[in-house]
LOLOGU-705707 format. One record per residue (C-alpha): y, z, x. Coordinates in steps of 0.05 Angstrom, whole numbers, plus 5000, padded with zeros to 4 digits. Each point is the difference from the previous one (the first is absolute). Example, Ala and Ser with C-alpha at 12.3 -4.5 7.8 and 13.67 -1.06 7.14 Angstrom:
// LOLOGU-705707
{y: 4910&z: 5156&x: 5246} $
{y: 5069&z: 4987&x: 5027} $
// end
This chain:
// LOLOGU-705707
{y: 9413&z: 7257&x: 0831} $
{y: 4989&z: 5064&x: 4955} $
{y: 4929&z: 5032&x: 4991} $
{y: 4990&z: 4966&x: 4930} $
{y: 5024&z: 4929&x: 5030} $
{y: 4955&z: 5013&x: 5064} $
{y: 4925&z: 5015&x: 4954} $
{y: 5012&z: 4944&x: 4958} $
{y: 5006&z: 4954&x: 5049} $
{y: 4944&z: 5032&x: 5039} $
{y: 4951&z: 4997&x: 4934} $
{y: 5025&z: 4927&x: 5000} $
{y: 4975&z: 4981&x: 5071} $
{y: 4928&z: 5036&x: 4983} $
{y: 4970&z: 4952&x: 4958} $
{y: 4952&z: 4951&x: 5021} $
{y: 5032&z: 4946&x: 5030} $
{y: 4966&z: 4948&x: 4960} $
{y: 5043&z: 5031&x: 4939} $
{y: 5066&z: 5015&x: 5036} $
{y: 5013&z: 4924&x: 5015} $
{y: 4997&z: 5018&x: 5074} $
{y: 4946&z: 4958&x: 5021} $
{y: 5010&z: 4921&x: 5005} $
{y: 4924&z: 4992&x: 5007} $
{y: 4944&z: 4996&x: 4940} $
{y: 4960&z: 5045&x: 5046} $
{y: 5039&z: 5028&x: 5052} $
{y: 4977&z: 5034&x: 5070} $
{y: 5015&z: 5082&x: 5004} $
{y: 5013&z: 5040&x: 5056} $
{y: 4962&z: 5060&x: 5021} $
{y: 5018&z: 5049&x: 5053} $
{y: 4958&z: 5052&x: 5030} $
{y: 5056&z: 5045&x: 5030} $
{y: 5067&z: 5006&x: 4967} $
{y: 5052&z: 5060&x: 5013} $
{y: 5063&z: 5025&x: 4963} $
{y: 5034&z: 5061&x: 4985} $
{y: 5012&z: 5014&x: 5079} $
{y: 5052&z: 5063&x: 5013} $
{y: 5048&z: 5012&x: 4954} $
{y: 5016&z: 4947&x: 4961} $
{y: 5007&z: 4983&x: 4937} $
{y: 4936&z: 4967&x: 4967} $
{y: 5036&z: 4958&x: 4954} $
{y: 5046&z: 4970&x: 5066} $
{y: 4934&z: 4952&x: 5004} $
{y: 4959&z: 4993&x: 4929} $
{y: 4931&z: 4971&x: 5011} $
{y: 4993&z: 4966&x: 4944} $
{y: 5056&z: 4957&x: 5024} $
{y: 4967&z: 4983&x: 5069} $
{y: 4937&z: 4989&x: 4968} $
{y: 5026&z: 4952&x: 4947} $
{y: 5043&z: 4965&x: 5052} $
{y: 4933&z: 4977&x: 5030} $
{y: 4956&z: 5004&x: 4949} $
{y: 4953&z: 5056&x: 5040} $
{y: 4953&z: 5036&x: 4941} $
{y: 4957&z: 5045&x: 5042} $
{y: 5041&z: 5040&x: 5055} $
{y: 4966&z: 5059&x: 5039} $
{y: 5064&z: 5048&x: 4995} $
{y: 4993&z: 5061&x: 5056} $
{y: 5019&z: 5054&x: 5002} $
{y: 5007&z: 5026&x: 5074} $
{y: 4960&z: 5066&x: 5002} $
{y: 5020&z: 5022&x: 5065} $
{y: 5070&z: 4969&x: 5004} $
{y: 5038&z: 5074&x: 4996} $
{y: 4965&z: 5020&x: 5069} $
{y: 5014&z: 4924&x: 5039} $
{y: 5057&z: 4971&x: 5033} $
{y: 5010&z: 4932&x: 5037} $
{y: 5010&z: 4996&x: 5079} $
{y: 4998&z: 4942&x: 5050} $
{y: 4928&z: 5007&x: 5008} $
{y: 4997&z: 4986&x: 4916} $
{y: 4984&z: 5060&x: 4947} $
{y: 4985&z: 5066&x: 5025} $
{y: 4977&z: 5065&x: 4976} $
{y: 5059&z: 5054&x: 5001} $
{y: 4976&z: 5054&x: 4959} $
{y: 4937&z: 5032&x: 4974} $
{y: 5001&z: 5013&x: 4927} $
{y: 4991&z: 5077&x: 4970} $
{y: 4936&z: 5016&x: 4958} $
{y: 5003&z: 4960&x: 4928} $
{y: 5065&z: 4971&x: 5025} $
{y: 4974&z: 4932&x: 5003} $
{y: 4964&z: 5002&x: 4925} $
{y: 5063&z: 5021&x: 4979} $
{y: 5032&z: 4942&x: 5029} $
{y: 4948&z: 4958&x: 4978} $
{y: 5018&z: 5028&x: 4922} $
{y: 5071&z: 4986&x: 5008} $
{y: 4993&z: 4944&x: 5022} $
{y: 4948&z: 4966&x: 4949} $
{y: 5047&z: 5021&x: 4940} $
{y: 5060&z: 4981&x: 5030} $
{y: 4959&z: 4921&x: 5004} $
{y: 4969&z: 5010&x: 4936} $
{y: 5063&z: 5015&x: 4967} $
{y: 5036&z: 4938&x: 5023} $
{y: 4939&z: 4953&x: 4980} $
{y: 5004&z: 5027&x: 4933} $
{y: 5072&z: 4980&x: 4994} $
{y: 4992&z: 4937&x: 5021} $
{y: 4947&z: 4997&x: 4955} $
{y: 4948&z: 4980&x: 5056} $
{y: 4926&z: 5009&x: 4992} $
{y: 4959&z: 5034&x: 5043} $
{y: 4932&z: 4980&x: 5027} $
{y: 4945&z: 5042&x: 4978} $
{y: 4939&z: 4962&x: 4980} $
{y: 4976&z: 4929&x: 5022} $
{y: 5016&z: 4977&x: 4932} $
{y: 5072&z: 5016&x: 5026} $
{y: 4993&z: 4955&x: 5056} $
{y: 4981&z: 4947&x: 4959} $
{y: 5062&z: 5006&x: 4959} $
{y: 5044&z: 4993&x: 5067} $
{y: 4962&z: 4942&x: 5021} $
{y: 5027&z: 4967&x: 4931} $
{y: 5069&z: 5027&x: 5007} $
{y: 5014&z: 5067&x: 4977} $
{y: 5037&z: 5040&x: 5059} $
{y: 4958&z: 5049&x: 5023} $
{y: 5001&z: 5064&x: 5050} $
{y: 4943&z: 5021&x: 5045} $
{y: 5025&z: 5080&x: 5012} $
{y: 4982&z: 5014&x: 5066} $
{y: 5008&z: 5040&x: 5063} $
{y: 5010&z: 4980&x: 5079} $
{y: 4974&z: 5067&x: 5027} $
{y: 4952&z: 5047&x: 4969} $
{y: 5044&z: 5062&x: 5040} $
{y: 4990&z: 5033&x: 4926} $
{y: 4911&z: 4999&x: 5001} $
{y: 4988&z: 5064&x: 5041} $
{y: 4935&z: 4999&x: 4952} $
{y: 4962&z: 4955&x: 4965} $
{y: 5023&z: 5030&x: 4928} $
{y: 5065&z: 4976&x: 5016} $
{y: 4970&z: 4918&x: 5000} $
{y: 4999&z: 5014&x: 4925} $
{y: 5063&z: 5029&x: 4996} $
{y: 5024&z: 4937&x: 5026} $
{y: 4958&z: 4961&x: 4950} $
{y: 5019&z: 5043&x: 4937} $
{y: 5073&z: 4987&x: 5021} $
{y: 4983&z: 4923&x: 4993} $
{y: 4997&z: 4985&x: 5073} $
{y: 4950&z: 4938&x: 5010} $
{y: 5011&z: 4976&x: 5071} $
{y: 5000&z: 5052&x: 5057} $
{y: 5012&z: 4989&x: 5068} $
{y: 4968&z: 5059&x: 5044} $
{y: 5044&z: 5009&x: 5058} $
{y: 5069&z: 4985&x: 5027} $
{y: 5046&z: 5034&x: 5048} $
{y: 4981&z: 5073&x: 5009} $
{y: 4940&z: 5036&x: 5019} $
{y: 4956&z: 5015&x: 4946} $
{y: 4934&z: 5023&x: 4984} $
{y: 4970&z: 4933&x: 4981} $
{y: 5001&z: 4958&x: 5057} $
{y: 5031&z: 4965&x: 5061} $
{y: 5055&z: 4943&x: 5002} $
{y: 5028&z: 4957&x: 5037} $
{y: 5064&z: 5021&x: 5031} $
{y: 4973&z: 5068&x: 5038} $
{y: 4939&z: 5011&x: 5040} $
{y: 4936&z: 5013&x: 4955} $
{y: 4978&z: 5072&x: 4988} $
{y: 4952&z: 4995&x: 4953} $
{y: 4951&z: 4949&x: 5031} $
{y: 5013&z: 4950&x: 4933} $
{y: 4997&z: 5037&x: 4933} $
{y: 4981&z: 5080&x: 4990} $
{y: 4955&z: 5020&x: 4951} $
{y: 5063&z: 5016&x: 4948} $
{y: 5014&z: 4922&x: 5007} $
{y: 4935&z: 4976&x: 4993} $
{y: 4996&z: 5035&x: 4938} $
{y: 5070&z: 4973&x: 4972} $
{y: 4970&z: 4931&x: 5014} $
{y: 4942&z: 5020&x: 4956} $
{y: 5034&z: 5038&x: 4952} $
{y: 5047&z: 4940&x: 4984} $
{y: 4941&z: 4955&x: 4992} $
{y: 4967&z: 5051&x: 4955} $
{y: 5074&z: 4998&x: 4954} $
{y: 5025&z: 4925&x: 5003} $
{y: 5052&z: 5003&x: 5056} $
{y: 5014&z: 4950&x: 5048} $
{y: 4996&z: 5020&x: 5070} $
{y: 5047&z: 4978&x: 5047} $
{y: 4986&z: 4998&x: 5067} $
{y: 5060&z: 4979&x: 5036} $
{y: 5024&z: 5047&x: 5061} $
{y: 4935&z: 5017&x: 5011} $
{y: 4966&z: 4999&x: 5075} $
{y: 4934&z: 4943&x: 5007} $
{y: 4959&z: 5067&x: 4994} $
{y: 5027&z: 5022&x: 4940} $
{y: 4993&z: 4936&x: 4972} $
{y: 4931&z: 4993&x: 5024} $
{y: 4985&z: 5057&x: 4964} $
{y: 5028&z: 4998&x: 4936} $
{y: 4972&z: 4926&x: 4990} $
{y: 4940&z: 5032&x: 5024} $
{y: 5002&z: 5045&x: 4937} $
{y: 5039&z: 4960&x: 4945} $
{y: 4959&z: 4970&x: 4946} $
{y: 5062&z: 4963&x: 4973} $
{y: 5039&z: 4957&x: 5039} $
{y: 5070&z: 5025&x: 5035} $
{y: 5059&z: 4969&x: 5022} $
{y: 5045&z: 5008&x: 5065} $
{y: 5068&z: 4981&x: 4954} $
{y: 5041&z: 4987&x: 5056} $
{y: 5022&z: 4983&x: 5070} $
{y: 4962&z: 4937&x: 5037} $
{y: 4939&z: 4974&x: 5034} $
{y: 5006&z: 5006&x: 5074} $
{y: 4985&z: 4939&x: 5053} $
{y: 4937&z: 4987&x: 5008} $
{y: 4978&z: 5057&x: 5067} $
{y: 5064&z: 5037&x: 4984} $
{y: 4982&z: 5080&x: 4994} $
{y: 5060&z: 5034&x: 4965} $
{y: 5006&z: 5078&x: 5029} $
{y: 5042&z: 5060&x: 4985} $
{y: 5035&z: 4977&x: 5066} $
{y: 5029&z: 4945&x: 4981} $
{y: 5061&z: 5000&x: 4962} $
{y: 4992&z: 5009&x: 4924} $
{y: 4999&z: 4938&x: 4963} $
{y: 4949&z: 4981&x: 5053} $
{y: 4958&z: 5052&x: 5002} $
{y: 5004&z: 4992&x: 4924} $
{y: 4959&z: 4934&x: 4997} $
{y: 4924&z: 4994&x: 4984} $
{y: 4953&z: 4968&x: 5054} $
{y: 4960&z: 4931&x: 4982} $
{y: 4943&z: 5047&x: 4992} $
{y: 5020&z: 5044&x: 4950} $
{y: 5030&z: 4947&x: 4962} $
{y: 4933&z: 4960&x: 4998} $
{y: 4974&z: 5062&x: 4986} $
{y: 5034&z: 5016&x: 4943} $
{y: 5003&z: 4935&x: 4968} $
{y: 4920&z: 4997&x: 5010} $
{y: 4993&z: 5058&x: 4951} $
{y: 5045&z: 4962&x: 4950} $
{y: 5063&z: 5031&x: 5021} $
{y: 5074&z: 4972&x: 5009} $
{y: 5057&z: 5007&x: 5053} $
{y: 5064&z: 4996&x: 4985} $
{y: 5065&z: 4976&x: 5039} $
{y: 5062&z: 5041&x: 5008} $
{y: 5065&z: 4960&x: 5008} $
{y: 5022&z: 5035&x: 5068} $
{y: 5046&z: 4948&x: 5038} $
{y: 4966&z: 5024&x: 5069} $
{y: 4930&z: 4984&x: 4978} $
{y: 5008&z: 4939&x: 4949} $
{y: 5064&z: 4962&x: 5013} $
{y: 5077&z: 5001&x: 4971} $
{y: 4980&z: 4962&x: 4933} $
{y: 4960&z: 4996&x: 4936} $
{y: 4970&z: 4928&x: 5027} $
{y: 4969&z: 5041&x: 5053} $
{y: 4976&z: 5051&x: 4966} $
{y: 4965&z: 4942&x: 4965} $
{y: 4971&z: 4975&x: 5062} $
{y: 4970&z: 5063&x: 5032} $
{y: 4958&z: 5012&x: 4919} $
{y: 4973&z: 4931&x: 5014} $
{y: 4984&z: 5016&x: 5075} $
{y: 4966&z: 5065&x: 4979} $
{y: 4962&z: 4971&x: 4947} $
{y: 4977&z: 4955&x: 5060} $
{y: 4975&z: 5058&x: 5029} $
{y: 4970&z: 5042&x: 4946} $
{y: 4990&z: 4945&x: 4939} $
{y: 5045&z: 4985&x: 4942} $
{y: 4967&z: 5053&x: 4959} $
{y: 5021&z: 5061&x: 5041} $
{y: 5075&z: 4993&x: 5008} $
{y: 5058&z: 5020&x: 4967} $
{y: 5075&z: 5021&x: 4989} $
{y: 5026&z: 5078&x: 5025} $
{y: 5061&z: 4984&x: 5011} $
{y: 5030&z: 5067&x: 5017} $
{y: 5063&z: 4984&x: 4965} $
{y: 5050&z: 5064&x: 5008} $
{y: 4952&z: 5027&x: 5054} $
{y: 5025&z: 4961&x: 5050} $
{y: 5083&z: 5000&x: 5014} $
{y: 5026&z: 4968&x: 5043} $
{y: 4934&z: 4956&x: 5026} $
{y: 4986&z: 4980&x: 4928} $
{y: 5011&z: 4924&x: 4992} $
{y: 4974&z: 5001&x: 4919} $
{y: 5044&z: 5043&x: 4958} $
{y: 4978&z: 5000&x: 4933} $
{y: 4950&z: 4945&x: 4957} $
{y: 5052&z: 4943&x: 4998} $
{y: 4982&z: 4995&x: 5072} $
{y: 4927&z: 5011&x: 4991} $
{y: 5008&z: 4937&x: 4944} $
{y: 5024&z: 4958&x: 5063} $
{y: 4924&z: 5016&x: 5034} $
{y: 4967&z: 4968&x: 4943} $
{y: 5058&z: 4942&x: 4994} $
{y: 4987&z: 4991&x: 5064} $
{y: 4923&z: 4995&x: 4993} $
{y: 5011&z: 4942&x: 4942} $
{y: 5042&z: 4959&x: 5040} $
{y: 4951&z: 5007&x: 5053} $
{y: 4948&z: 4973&x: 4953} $
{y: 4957&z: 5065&x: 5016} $
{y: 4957&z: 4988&x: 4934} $
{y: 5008&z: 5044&x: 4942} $
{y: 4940&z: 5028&x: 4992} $
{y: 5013&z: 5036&x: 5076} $
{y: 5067&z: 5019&x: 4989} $
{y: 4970&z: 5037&x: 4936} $
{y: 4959&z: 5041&x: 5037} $
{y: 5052&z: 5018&x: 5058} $
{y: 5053&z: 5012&x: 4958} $
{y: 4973&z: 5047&x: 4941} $
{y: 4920&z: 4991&x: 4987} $
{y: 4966&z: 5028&x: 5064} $
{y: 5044&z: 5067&x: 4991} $
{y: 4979&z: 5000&x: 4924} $
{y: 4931&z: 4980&x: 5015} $
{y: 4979&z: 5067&x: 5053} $
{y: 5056&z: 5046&x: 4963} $
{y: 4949&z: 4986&x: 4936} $
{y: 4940&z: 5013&x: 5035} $
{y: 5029&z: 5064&x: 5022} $
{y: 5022&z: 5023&x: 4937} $
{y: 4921&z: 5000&x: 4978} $
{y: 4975&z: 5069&x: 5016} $
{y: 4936&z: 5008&x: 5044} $
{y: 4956&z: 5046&x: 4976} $
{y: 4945&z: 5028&x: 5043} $
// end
C-alpha cells in the first residue's frame, strides 16, 4: 500500500463508528483502555496503524503510553529490570521524541486526542479518541517539567516504572524512599492543580497511601490485577507478581472513586479473552462495579500477552452479553468508569 493509499484509508477508519457503517447496534458499547503501547524498538509505525485496531473493536478512548524509561530497561527471568541510568536531560529528551513521534502518527490517522472532558464525551459517543500519556515520569526531575508534560498534551501520567527515580518507590526493588519523596508528592499535586490523571500503578502500598492521601481528584492504577485476598505482593517475588495490588489498596482506591484496571498477562489472568472476562467480574466483586476497568497492556506484554489488539478485547464484552452480564455493567467496565475519573481529573484543582 503506498503513503497516499495508506492515509485515506486511515482517515476512513476515524470516523465515528455510528457514520462508518461499522456498528450493527443503534447504540453500541465502546471500548476504553487505560494502558496501550506501540511504537516499541525500531519499527515501523505504520507496520501496526491504530486506527485500524481501534476500529476493529470499536475502542474510542485508549490511554496510548509512551514508555518514559524504556531506553534504560531490559527484560530478565526475574521480569523487567533496570540496566542503565539515564544522563542529565536525557530522559526529557526522550520524552520529546517520543511524544512527536505519537502525535505525528495520530494526526495521520486522523485520530483525536483527549484534552478536555468535553473530549471524553465525544469518545463515549464514538469518535476515536487518544489519551497521550506516559508509563514513567523518568523525564520530571522538577515540578516545572509536570507542565511540560501538560503543554505537550499529555493528560494521563503514570509516576513511576522501572528505574530509580526521584519520585517514589515501586514494586519490583526494595523501597528507598519510604513511599513518595517530597518531588512526588508535589507531581501528585501539581497534576491535580493542571488536569492530569494520575496513575498509580507500580507504585509500593506507601506510595499509594500517600498520594491518595494527597489527591483531590481521583486516580487510577491502569493495569495489572487485584491480588487474593491476604496475598502481599513484594519486590521478591517474581515480577508479574510482585506487580499486583493488595485487596487493600484496591479498596482503597476504589473508596476515593478510583478504578483498577486488568492487564491481559496469561500468568495472572488465564490463556483467553473469556477469562479475562471473568477475573473484571471477580474484581468488581471485590472493589464494586464502579471501580474497574480495561488496561490491557496490549504490545507491552510479548510473549505472555493473551489479547493482541481490540478485536480480542470485543470478545470480553461478547462474552459479557452472552453471559447476560446486564448492559448497564458492562458499560461501565468496558469504557464509562475510565471516562468517568479521567474527566474528573482533567478539572484542575485550584487551591
Amino acid at each position: 500500500m503506498d503513503r497516499r493509499s495508506f492515509l485515506a484509508s486511515a482517515s476512513a477508519l476515524a470516523l465515528p463508528f455510528s457514520l462508518s457503517g461499522k456498528s450493527a447496534a443503534a447504540d453500541p458499547i465502546y471500548i476504553g483502555d487505560m494502558h496501550f503501547h506501540s511504537f516499541f524498538g525500531p519499527n515501523d509505525p505504520h507496520s501496526r496503524p491504530v486506527a485500524k485496531t481501534m476500529s476493529d473493536g470499536q475502542a474510542t478512548l485508549v490511554a496510548w503510553k509512551q514508555v518514559g524509561d524504556g531506553q534504560w530497561i531490559e527484560p530478565t527471568d526475574r521480569g523487567i529490570k533496570q540496566k542503565a541510568v539515564p544522563q542529565p536531560g536525557e530522559a526529557m529528551r526522550r520524552f520529546q521524541r517520543q511524544m512527536a513521534q505519537i502525535k505525528g502518527h495520530v494526526a495521520e490517522q486522523n485520530l483525536k486526542l483527549v484534552k478536555t472532558p468535553e473530549d471524553v464525551d465525544r469518545a463515549l459517543k464514538g469518535e476515536r479518541h487518544i489519551v497521550l500519556a506516559v508509563e514513567g515520569a523518568a523525564f520530571v526531575d522538577e515540578v516545572a517539567h509536570v507542565q511540560l508534560a501538560y503543554d505537550a498534551g499529555v493528560r494521563h501520567l503514570q509516576i513511576v516504572h522501572y528505574i530509580r527515580n526521584p519520585i517514589g518507590d515501586f514494586q519490583t526493588e526494595k523501597p528507598e524512599h519510604s513511599g513518595l519523596t517530597e518531588l512526588g508528592r508535589k507531581v501528585v499535586a501539581e497534576c491535580n492543580r493542571l488536569g492530569i490523571l494520575v496513575d498509580l500503578a507500580h507504585c509500593t502500598p506507601a506510595a499509594v497511601k500517600q498520594a491518595l492521601a494527597i489527591s483531590k481528584a481521583p486516580v487510577v492504577w491502569s493495569h495489572s490485577s487485584i491480588a487474593s485476598a491476604g496475598t502481599k505482593p513484594s519486590f521478591t517475588m517474581v515480577g508479574w507478581r510482585a506487580r499486583q495490588l493488595t485487596v487493600e489498596d484496591a479498596k482503597a482506591i476504589a473508596g476515593k472513586g478510583g478504578v483498577i484496571g486488568l492487564w491481559a498477562m496469561k500468568l495472572d489472568v488465564g490463556s483467553t479473552p473469556q477469562a479475562y472476562a471473568q477475573r473484571l467480574i471477580d474484581m468488581a466483586g471485590i472493589v464494586g462495579e464502579d471501580h474497574v476497568g480495561i488496561g490491557t497492556d496490549i504490545n507491552g506484554l510479548g510473549a505472555h500477552a493473551m489479547i493482541h489488539n481490540y478485536a480480542d478485547v470485543r470478545k470480553v464484552v461478547e462474552h459479557w452479553q452472552a453471559q447476560k452480564i446486564s448492559e448497564k455493567r458492562i458499560r461501565k467496565i468496558a469504557i464509562e468508569n475510565y471516562a468517568r475519573v479521567l474527566k474528573a481529573a482533567l478539572q484542575p484543582v485550584r487551591g
